[in-house]
C-alpha positions in Angstrom: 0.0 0.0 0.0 1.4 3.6 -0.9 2.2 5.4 2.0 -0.1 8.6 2.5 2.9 10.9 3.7 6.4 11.7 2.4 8.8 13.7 4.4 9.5 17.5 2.9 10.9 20.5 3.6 7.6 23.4 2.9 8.5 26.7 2.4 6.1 29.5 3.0 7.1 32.8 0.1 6.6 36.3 0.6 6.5 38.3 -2.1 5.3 36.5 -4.8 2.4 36.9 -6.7 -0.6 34.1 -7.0 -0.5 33.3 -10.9 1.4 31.7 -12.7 4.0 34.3 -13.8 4.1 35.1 -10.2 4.8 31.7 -9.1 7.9 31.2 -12.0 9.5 34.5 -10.6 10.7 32.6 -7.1 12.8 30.7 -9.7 16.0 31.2 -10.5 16.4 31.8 -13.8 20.2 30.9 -14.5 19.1 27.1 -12.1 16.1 26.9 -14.4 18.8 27.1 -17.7 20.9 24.9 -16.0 18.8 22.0 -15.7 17.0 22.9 -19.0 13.9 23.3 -16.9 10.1 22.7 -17.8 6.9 24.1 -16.4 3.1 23.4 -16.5 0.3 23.9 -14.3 -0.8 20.8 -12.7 -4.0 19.5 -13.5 -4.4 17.9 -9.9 -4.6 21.3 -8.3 -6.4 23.1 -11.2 -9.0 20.2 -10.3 -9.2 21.8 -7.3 -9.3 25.5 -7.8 -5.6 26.1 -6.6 -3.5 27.8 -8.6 -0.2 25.9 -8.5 2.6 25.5 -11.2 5.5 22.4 -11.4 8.6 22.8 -12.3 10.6 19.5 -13.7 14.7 19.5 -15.1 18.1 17.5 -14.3 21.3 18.2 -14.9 23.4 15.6 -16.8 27.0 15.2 -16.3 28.8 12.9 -18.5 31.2 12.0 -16.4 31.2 12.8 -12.3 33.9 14.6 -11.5 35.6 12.4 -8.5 36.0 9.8 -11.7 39.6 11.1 -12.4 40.9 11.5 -8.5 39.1 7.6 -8.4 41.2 6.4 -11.6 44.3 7.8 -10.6 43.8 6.3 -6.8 42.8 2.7 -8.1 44.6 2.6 -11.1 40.5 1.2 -12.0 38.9 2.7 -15.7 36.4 4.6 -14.5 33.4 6.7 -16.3 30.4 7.3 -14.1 28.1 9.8 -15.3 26.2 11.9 -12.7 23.0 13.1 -13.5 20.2 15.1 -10.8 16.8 15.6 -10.9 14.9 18.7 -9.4 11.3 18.9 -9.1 9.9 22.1 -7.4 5.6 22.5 -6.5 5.0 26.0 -5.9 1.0 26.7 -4.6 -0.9 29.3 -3.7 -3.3 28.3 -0.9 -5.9 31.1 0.8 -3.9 34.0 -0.4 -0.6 32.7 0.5 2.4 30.8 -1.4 4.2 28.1 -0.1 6.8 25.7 -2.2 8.0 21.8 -1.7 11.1 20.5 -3.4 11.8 16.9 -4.7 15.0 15.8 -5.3 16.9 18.7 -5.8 14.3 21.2 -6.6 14.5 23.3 -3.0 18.0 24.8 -4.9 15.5 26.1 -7.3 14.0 28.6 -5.0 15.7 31.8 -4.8 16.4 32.5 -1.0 15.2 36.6 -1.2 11.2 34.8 -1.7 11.7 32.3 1.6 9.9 33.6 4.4 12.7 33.3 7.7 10.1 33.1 10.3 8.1 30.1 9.3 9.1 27.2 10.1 10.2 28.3 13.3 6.8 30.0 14.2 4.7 26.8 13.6 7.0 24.6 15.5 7.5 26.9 18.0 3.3 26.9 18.4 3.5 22.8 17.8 6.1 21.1 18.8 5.3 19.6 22.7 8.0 21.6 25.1 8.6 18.3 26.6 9.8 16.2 23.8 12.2 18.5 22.2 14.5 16.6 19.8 16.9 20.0 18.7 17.6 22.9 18.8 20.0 25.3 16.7 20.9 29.0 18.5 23.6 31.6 17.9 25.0 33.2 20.9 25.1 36.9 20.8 28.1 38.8 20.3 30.2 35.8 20.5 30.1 34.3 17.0 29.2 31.1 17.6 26.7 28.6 17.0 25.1 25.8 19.8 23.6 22.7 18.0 22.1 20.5 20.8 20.5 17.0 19.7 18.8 14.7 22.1 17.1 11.2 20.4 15.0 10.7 22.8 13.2 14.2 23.5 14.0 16.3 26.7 12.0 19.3 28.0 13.2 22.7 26.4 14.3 24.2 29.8 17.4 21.2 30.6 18.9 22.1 26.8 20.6 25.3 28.3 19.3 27.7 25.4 17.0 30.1 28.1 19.4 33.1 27.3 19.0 36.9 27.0 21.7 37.2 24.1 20.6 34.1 22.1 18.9 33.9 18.6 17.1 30.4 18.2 16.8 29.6 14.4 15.6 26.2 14.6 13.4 23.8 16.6 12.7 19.9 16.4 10.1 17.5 18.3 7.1 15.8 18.2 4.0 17.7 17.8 0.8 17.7 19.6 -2.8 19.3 18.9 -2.2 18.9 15.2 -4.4 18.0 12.7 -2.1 16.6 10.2 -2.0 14.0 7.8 0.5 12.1 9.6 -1.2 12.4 12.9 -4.6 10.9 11.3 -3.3 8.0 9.7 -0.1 7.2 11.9 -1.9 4.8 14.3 -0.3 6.8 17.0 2.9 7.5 15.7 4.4 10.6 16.9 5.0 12.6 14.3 8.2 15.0 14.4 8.8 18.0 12.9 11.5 20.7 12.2 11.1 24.3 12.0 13.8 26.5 10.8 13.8 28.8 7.5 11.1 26.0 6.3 9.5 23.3 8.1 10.3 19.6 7.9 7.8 17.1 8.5 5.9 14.1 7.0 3.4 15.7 4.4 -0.1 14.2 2.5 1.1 13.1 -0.7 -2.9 13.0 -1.8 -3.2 16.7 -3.5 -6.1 16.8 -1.3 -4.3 15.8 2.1 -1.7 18.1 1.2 -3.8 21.4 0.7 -5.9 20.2 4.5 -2.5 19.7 6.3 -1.2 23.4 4.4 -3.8 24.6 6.1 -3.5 23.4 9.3 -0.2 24.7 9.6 -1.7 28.1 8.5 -4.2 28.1 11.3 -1.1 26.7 13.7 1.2 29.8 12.7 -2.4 32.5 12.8 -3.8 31.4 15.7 -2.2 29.5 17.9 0.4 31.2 20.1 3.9 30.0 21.6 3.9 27.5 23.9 5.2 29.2 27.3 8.1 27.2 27.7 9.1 27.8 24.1 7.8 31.9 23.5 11.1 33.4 24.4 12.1 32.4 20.8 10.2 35.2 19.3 11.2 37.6 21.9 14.4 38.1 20.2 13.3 40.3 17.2 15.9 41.9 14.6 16.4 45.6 14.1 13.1 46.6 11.6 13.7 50.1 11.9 14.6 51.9 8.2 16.5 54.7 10.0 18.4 52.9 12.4 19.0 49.7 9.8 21.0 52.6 7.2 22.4 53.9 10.0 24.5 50.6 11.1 24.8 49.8 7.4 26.8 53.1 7.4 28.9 52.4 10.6 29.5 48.9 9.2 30.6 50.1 5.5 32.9 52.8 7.5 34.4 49.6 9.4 34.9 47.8 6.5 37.1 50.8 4.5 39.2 50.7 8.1 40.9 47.6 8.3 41.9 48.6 12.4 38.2 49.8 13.1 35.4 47.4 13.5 35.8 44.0 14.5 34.7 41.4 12.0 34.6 37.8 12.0 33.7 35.2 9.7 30.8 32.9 10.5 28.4 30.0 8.9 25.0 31.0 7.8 22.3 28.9 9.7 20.3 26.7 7.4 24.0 26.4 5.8 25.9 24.4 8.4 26.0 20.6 6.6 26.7 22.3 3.3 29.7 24.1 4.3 30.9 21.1 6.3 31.0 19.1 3.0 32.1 21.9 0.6 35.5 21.0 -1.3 35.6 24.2 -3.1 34.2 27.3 -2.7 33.6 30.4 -5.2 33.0 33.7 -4.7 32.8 37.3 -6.5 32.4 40.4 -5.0 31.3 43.2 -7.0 32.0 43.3 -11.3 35.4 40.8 -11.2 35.7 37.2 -11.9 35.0 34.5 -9.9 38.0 33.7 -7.1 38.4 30.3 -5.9 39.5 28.4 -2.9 38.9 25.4 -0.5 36.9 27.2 2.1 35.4 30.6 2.5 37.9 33.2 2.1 37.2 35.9 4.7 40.1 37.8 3.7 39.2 38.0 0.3 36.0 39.3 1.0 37.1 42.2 2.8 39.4 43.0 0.3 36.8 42.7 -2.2 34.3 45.1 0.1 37.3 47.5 0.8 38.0 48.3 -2.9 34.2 49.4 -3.0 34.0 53.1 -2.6 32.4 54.5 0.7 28.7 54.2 0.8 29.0 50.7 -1.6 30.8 48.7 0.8 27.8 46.6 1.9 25.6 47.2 -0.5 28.2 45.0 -2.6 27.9 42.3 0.3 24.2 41.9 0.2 23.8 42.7 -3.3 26.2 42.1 -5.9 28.1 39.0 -4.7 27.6 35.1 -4.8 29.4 32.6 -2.6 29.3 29.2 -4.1 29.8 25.4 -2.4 31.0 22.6 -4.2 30.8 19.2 -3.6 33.9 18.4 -5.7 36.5 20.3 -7.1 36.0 21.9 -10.8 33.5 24.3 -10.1 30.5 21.9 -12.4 27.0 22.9 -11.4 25.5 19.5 -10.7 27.9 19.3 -7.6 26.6 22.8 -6.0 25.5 22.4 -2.9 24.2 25.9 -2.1 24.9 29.5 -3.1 24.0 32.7 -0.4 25.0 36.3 -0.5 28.6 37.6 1.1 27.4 39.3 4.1 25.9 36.1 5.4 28.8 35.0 6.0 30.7 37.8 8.4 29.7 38.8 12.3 30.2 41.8 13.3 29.0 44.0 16.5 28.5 48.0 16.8 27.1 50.7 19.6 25.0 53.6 18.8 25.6 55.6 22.5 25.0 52.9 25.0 22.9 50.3 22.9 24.7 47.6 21.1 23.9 45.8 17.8 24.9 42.7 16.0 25.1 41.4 12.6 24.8 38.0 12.0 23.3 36.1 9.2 22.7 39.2 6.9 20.4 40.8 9.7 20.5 42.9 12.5 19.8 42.3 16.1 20.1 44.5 19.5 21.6 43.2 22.4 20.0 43.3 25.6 17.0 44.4 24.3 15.6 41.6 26.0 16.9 41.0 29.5 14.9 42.9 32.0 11.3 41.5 30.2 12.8 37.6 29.9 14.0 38.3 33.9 10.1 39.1 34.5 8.8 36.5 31.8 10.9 33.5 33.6 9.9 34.8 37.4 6.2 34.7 36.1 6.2 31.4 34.8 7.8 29.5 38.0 5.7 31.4 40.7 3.1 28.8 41.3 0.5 29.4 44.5 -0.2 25.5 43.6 2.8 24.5 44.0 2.9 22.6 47.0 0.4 23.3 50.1 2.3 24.7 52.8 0.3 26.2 55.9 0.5 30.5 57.1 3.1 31.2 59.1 2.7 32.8 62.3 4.7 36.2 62.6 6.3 35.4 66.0 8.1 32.0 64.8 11.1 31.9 63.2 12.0 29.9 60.5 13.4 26.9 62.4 10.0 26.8 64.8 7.5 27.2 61.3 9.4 24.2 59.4 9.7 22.1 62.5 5.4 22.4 62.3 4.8 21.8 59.1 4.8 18.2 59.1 2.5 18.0 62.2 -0.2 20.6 60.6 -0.4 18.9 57.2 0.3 15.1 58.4 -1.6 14.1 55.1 1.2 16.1 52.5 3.9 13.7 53.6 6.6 15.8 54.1 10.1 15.4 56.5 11.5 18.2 58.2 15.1 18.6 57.4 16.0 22.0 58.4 19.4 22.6 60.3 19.3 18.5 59.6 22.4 18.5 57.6 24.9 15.9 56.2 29.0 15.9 55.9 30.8 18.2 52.8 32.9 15.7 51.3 34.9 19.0 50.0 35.5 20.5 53.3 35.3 17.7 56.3 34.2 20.2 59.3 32.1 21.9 57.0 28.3 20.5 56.3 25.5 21.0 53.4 21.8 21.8 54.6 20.1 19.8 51.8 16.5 21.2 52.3 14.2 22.1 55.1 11.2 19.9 53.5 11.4 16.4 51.7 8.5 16.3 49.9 6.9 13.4 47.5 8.2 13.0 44.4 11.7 14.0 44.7 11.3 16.9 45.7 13.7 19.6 48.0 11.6 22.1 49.1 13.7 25.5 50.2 12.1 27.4 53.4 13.1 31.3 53.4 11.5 34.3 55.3 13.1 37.2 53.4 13.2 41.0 54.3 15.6 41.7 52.1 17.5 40.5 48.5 20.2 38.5 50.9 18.1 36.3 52.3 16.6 35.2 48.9 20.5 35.6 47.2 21.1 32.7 49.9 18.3 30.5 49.3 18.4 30.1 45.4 22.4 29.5 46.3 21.8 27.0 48.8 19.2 25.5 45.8 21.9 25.2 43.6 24.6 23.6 45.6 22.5 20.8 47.0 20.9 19.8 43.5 24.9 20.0 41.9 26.2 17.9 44.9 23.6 15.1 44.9 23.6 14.8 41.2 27.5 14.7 41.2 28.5 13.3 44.7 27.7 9.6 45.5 29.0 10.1 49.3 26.0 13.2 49.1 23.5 10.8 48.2 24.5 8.4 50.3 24.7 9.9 53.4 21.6 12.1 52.6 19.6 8.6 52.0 20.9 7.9 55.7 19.9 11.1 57.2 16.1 11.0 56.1 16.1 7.5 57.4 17.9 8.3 60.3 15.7 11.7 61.4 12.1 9.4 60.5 13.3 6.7 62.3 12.5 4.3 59.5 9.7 5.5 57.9 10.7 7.7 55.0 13.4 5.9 52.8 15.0 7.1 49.6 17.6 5.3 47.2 21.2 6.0 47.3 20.5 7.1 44.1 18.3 10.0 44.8 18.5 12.6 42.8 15.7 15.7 43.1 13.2 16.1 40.1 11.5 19.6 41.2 12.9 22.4 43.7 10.2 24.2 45.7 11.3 27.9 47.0 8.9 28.8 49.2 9.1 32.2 50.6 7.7 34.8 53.1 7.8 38.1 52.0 8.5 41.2 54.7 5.3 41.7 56.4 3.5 38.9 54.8 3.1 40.4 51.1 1.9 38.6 48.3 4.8 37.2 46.3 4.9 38.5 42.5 7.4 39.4 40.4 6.4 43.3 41.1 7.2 42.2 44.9 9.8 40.3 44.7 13.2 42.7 45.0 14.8 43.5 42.2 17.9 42.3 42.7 16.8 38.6 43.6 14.4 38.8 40.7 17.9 38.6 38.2 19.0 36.0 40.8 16.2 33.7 40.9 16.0 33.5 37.1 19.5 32.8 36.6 19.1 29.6 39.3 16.1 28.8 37.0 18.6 28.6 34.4 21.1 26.7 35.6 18.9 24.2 37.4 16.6 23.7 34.8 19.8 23.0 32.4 20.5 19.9 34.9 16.6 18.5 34.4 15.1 20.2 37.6 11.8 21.7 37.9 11.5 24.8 39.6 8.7 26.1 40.9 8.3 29.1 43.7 5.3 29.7 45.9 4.5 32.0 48.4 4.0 31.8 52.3 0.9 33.0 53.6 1.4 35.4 56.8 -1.0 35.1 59.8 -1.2 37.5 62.8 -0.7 36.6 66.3 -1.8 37.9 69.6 -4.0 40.3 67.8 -1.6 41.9 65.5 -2.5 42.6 62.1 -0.2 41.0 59.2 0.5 44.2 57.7 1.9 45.5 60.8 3.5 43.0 62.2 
């Protein structure tokens, strides 16, 4: 039985007109030549009112050209002739275009139609949070770029990409809440996707199937929004302003006629990483000269090639008049390029404009820091939890040692061990010891007890958080003597493996006077703390989650006042 999905990469174009002219102009013309391309509209989508237009062609090369380098190796007569097909489907579905290549049709598209955002929007909106597969990112400023893989899935917050500075260009996992092609007939298969510059997934090959799951992912990307755990993706937004954008143009094409000005380095375009991994030979012209050749991308060449521009030309020759070419094999042949992209996609470069700071990378502009007080506030928000855990209210006149000591006797039903001042041995420092928690709770989880009246306290707490998740995920003595303390202070009746290791932190905290805990009340300072201990502990595969303590008066006394 034919399958009813094939895996493709969709492209959604902006740009580009609905007819049939329209759709042949996100061709490119010299890639259409080369494979002495052929267009018709299809009559399976004409049957169904979509205007839609096929494009078919290979290129045909007599011999390959590693047949020589094989011959003179082996000594073997060899003439292999290498020959690839391209087939590209452009449609135009409810007012919007999208494009699938087979074979080597995606080359055909030229990159200026490709819409950047949407892949990444729909899996960003789809993909479940908890069963991400990838992710690709660019840290800021730094000129480098993070792939992290994991086959099995892992929650989003333990890959270590929740950062202020970071661009995320691409997003894997299984989806959920989809309507898709793949979801109806997979007999509960999970169905994975990837969303970067296009989306990869398993699409209907039925023309039908194919238009219903186009537009689900159009209903995904317009009205779904991004899953909490995965919306600080979008919050990274490139410079759109016309004014400023010419303005660091013009400090960049200064820096590039100053060879001890502005710092520039060279970097890999994205979506471009496997192709300039396998490149053997690279081309590239700047400007109205020839092509210049080489084995990998000449950055020195290209800023000698920008420098001879005159002032005011400098970039504008980077983004628009210059080609950079990978090769498969040596020899320059078409059938063995593996992807062509403008100049200034390739160079990294950062700039200030009074005390802001801006980046290059990837062609585009980005500000740094743009983004760090509302992700602060955004990562607070989503770990306060009033459900957290049920804690009872403090009374004003204990301290903190008296209020965990009577937790366990007011809430006998919760299950929890008091721990406080409870410690065990440092195996780093013998006459010092580590306070692991003043709660065990079900589940594996280290609840941290703090009445704060000031940024200190709290500084403390998430510190003492960290260091007691770090040694009993990387100390066997820890675990082992913490496994003998809970046994030893319930005399017997809570046990926990040698092997413990928490799951979720609880910081549960009591605010000066009793307040409400929020963001807005929480200070300042340990606001930027507790989000970086979210960070980091989240990084490691623990939940964190903080609640607030209720206050209740004694003697009389008001909360407020007391």
């Amino acid at each position: 039985m034919a399958p009813k999905t094939s895996k493709h990469t969709l492209y959604r174009l902006t740009g580009v007109v609905a007819t049939s002219d329209g759709l042949l102009r996100a061709v490119d013309d010299e890639l259409f030549d080369e494979i002495s391309g052929s267009f018709e509209v299809p009559p399976a989508f004409t049957a169904l009112g979509i205007e839609a237009l096929a494009v078919t062609g290979a290129a045909l090369q007599d011999e390959a050209e590693w047949c020589a380098e094989f011959r003179r190796t082996t000594g073997v007569d060899c003439s292999q002739p290498n020959w690839r097909g391209s087939g590209l489907l452009l449609l135009a579905v409810d007012g919007e275009v999208y494009a699938i290549g087979y074979g080597q049709g995606f080359r055909l598209l030229q990159d200026r139609f490709k819409d950047k955002s949407f892949g990444l929007a729909f899996a960003l909106r789809a993909v479940d949070p908890n069963t991400v597969h990838g992710i690709r990112s660019r840290v800021l400023g730094r000129g480098r770029t993070d792939i992290t893989m994991v086959a099995g899935g892992a929650p989003v917050g333990s890959l270590g990409i929740r950062e202020f500075q970071r661009i995320v260009d691409k997003v894997a996992g299984e989806i959920c809440d989809v309507e898709l092609t793949g979801v109806r007939h997979g007999k509960g298969k999970l169905v994975k996707v990837g969303g970067g510059l296009g989306l990869e997934l398993p699409l209907g090959v039925d023309p039908k199937e194919l238009l219903a799951d186009i537009r689900e992912i159009s209903r995904v990307c317009r009205e779904v929004q991004p899953d909490p755990a995965l919306e600080f993706v979008e919050h990274v937004v490139q410079v759109s302003c016309p004014d400023l954008l010419k303005q660091l143009d013009t400090i960049l094409d200064n820096g590039l006629g100053d060879p001890g000005g502005l710092q520039i380095t060279p970097s890999v375009p994205g979506n471009l990483i496997e192709e300039c991994a396998e490149a053997r030979q690279w081309r590239m012209r700047i400007g109205s000269t020839g092509w210049h050749e080489s084995d990998e991308f000449d950055f020195g060449y290209a800023l000698d090639r920008a420098r001879a521009h005159r002032m005011g030309r400098r970039v504008w020759a980077l983004r628009e008049q210059s080609e950079v070419e990978m090769f498969r094999w040596p020899g320059g042949q078409f059938i063995d390029r593996l992807a062509k992209a403008k100049a200034i996609r390739f160079l990294e470069t950062n700039v200030s404009i009074g005390s802001r700071r801006f980046y290059l990378t990837d062609g585009t502009w980005y500000e740094l820091g743009e983004q760090y007080q509302p992700e602060i506030v955004r990562t607070v928000t989503r770990v306060i939890n009033p459900d957290a855990v049920n804690l009872p209210a403090w009374q004003l006149h204990q301290d903190e040692a008296a209020y965990n000591y009577g937790v366990p006797n007011e809430l006998p039903a919760e299950g929890y061990l008091c721990l406080d001042r409870r410690n065990v041995s440092n195996p780093l420092k013998s006459r010092n010891s580590l306070e692991i928690c003043d709660l065990l709770a079900p589940g594996n989880t280290l609840i941290m007890v703090k009445r704060a009246h000031g940024s200190s306290a709290l500084s403390h707490l998430f510190h003492q958080g960290l260091v007691a998740v770090q040694m009993l995920q990387n100390s066997a003595q820890v675990r082992k003597r913490f496994a003998e303390k809970v046994s030893e202070v319930s005399k017997g009746r809570v046990t926990i493996s040698e092997s413990f290791v928490p799951e979720r932190v609880v910081f549960a905290i009591l605010l000066k006077k009793g307040e409400q805990l929020t963001p807005d009340t929480l200070f300042a300072f340990s606001q930027v703390a507790l989000a970086q201990t979210v960070k980091l502990l989240e990084e490691w595969g623990v939940r964190v989650e903080v609640i607030g303590i209720e206050a209740e008066a004694s003697q009389g006394i008001p909360a407020e006042a007391a």
